[in-house]
Structures are given as structure tokens and as C-alpha cells.
N, C-alpha and C positions, 0 to 999 in steps of 0.2 A: 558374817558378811556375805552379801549376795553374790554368787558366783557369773559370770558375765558369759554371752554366750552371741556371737554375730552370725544370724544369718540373713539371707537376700530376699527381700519381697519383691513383685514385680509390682510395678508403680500402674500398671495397670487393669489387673485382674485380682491383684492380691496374694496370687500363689508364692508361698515361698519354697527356698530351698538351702541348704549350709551351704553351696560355695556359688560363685558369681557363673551366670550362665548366659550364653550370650542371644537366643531367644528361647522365650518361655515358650515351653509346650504347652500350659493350658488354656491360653488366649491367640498365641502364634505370631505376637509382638518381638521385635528385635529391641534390645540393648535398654531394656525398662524394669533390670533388676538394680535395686539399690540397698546398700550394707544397713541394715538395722542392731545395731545392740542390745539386746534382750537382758534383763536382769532376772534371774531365776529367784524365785523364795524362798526363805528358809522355810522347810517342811514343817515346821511347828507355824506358821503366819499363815499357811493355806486351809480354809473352808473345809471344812470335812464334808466330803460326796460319797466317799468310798475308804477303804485303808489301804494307805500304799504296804508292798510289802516286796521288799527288796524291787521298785521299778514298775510294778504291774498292782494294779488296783483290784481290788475287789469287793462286792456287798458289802454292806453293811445293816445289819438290822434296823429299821425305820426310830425301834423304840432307844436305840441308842445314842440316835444323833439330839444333840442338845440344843436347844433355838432361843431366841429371843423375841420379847414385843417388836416386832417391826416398827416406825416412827411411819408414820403415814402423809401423805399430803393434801389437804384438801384442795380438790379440784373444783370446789363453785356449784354443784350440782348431785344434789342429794340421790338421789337414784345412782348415778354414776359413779357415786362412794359408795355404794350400799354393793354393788356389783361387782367393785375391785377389793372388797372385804375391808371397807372405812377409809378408802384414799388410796392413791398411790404410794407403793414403796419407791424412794428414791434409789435412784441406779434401775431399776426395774425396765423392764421392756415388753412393752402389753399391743398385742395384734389384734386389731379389731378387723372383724371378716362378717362376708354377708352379701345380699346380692345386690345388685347395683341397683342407683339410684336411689336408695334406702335414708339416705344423710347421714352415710360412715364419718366420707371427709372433713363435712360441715363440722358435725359433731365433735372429731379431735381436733381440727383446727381451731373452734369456736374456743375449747377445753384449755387447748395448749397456749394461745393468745391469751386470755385469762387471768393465767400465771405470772403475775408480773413480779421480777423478783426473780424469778429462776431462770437459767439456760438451759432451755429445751430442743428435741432434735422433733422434727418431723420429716419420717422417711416416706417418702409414694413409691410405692413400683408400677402406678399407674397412670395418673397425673403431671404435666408437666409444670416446673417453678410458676410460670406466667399464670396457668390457672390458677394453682392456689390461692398467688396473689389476688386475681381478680375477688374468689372467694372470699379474701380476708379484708381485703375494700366495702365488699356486701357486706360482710357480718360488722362492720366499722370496730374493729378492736386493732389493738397493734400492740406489740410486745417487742421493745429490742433486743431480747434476750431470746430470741422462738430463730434459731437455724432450719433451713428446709435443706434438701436431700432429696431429690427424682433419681431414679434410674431411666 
């Protein structure tokens, strides 16, 4: 059984911390920490990265970690499998970077629209909702399952 564990996120910045604090020091917000319930894993249920050993992690040899065929997902666009090594792994999380104006956004909006069938997140750290949107008017595709996410 999974052991339980609360501590406080701030609803603003994310920072958390084990007991209720009344402003966060990483953002400088008052009274935006809230009680979250954490369920911890049984250590045999967790990914091997590393070997825990009593609390502290360490190396592990490359040739002893043991893997699987990843399930991949076609994304529509033969290059753009060919580039994430035959699709996207689901759960995965792939940053496309490069210099502006290039047709980054198009590109994974075009991609992520597409996918119909799946709930997909689309994050910009540059872009606001409203343009995407405009963007995905132009490219005429629509996906009710595609969430956006600006900063």
C-alpha cells in the first residue's frame, strides 16, 4: 500500500513546501498554498533511472537498464516520424526549437490538430491563446481533444 504524504503547493507558482505557509517566497503571493496528497510508490512500481540505496540514488550502468519497444503514434507526416524515431511516444514531451518565423508553431499545431482521437496539450512560452487560435482557423483543422497552455 502506498504510503500518503501532504504537502502544500502554491496555486500560483507551483512551489511547494510540507507545512502551510502564508506567502510564498518564490513568487511573493499571499495565502496561495493549497494541501495536496501525494501518494508515494511502491519502490518496486518506479522506472529505474538510477538505484535507490538506502534514500540516495545512484548510476547505473546504461547496459543494465532493460527497455522495451516503445508503442509509437503516428503523427500524419512521414518526415516528422522519421525524426522522432517512427512517431511519437505517448506520455512523451518533445521541444521543438529554432529561429523564428521558421513555421515551428504551424507545424505542431498543424501536427497536434491532426490527431483526432487523442488529448493533446499544447504549451507556448511565446504565443498568446488568441493567436494560436487565429492560426488554427488558417490551417482549417480542429481537434476537440487539442488543450492550449500560454505563459
Amino acid at each position: 500500500m502506498a504510503k500518503a504524504k501532504t504537502v502544500y503547493v502554491c496555486s500560483n507558482c507551483g512551489a511547494d513546501s510540507p507545512k502551510w505557509i502564508g506567502k510564498c517566497p518564490s513568487c511573493g503571493e499571499w495565502n496561495t498554498y493549497v494541501e495536496e496528497v501525494v501518494a508515494k510508490e511502491p519502490a518496486g512500481k518506479r522506472a529505474l533511472y538510477g538505484v535507490s540505496d538506502g534514500g540516495k540514488v545512484r548510476p547505473v550502468l546504461l547496459r543494465d537498464i532493460t527497455s522495451e519497444e516503445e508503442t509509437r503514434i503516428d503523427l500524419g507526416d512521414q518526415e516528422l516520424n522519421r525524426v522522432l524515431g517512427g512517431g511519437l511516444v505517448k506520455g512523451s514531451l518533445v521541444l521543438i526549437g529554432g529561429e523564428p518565423g521558421i513555421g515551428k508553431s504551424t507545424l505542431v499545431l498543424q501536427t497536434v490538430l491532426g490527431l483526432k482521437g487523442l488529448r493533446t496539450l499544447y504549451v507556448s512560452g511565446e504565443e498568446s491563446s488568441r493567436q494560436l487560435k487565429l492560426r488554427a482557423d488558417r490551417i482549417a483543422h480542429e481537434n476537440p481533444d487539442c488543450f492550449i497552455l500560454c505563459e
